[in-house]
N, C-alpha and C positions, 0 to 999 in steps of 0.2 A: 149492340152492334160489335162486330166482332173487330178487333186491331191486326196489324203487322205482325207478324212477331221477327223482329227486327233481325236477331241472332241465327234466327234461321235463313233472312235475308243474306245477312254478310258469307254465310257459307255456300250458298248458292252462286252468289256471285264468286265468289272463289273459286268455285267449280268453274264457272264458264270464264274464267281468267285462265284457268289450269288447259281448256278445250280449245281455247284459241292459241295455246304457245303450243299443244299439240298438233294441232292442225298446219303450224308452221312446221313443222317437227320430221314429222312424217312422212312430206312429201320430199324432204328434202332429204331424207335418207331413202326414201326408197331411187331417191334419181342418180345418189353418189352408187349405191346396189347395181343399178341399172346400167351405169357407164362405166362401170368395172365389172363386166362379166364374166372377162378373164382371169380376174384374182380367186383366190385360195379362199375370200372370205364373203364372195357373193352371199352365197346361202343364207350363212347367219345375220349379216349385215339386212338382207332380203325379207329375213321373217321377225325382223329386230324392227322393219320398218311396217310389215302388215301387223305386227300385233299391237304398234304403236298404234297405227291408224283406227285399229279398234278401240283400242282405250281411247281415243278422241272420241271416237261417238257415243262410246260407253260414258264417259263425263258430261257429255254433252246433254246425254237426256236426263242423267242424277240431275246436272245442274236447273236444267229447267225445270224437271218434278222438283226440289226443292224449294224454287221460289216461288211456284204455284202452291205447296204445301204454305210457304210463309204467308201469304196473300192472303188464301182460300179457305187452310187449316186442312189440317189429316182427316182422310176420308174413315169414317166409320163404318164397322158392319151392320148394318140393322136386320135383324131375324124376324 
């Protein structure tokens, strides 16, 4: 029977610790973007908050394939 492999656990979860302080992150920069539409620094402040928002789901799904790889173990090819 197959074990944990624990270390892969701790990093997983690291991830999804990383995906939730993004997710705080994100929307809150896109709202200060959004209520200063008139400044000089919308744009980049704007695309500083959707690229954020991406890497939050982008972690998001590393962090869950990785605890399912911890659990489950790495999928193999079979030919």
């Amino acid at each position: 029977m197959r074990r944990t492999d624990k270390d892969l656990l701790v990093t997983g979860l690291k991830r999804l610790a990383i995906t939730v302080v993004l997710m705080f992150t994100a929307p809150l920069i896109l709202w200060q973007a959004f209520k200063n539409q008139e400044h000089f620094l919308f744009w980049p402040v704007c695309i500083l908050g959707i690229i954020t928002a991406f890497f939050a789901v982008f972690m998001g799904f590393k962090g869950i394939m990785t605890i399912v790889d911890s659990v489950f173990g790495k999928k193999t090819k079979s030919r």
